[in-house]
C-alpha positions in Angstrom: 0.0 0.0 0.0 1.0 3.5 -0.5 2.2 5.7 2.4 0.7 8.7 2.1 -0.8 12.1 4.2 -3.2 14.3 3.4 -4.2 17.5 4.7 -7.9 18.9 3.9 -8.4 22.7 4.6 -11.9 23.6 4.8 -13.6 27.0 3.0 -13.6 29.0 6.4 -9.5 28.1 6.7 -8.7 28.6 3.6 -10.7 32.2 3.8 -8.4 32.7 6.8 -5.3 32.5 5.2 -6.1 34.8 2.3 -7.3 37.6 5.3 -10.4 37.6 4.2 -13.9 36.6 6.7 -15.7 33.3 5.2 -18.9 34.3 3.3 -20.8 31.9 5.6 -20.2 29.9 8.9 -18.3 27.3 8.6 -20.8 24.2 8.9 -21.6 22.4 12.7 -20.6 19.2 11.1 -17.5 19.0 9.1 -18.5 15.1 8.0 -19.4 15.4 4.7 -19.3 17.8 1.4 -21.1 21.0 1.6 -22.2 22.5 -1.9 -20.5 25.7 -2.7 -17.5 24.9 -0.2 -13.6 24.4 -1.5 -11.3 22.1 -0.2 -7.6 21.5 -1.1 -5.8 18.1 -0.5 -1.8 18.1 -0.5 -1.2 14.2 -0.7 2.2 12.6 -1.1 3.2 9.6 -3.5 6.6 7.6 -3.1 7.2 8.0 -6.8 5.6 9.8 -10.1 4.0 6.7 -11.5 1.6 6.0 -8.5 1.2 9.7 -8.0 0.3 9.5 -11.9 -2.3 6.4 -11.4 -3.8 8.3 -8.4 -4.3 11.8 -10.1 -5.8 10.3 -13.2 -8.3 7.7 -11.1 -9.2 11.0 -8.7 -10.2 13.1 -12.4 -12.0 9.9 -13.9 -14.5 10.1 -10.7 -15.0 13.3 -10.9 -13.6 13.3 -7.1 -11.3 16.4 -8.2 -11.3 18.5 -11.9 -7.6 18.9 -11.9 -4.4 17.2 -9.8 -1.4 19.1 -10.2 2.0 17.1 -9.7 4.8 18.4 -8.4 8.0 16.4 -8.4 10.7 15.9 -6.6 9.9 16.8 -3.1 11.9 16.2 0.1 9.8 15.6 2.9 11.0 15.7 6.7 8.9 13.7 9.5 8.5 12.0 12.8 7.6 8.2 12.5 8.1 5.6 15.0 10.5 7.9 17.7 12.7 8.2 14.6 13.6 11.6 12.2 12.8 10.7 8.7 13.8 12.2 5.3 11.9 10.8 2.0 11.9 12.2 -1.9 8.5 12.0 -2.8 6.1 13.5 -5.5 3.4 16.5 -4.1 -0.2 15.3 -5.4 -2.4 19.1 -5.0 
């Protein structure tokens, strides 16, 4: 299986970072898909060919309408107690 994180921001956050107040109140339940709302996803793949098979399977479901890949990555994190440094491929 492929090792990967992802990070979801929500509308209200992403209004946040740009300095601007969200249109609306962010929703009492963040559970599902609200209509109208944007989300951004920042997954990594080990390698361009499964970030490849990913992207294209994520646009054939209509489950995103672009994924932009973004090679050649270095990514630093904990895992297991231990510092860990990877070259990966950036899936947005």
């Amino acid at each position: 299986p492929v090792a990967s994180r992802l990070l979801l921001l929500p509308r209200a956050l992403l209004s946040m970072a740009s300095g601007s107040p969200p249109s609306q109140p962010p929703p009492a339940s963040s559970s599902g898909y609200v209509p109208g709302s944007v989300s951004a996803a920042f997954v990594t793949c080990p390698n361009e060919k499964v970030a490849k098979e990913i992207a294209r399977a994520v646009v054939e479901k209509r489950l995103a309408a672009c994924v932009n890949l973004i090679p050649q990555i270095t990514s630093i994190y904990e895992w297991k107690g231990k510092i860990e440094e990877d070259n990966e491929v950036l899936m947005v």
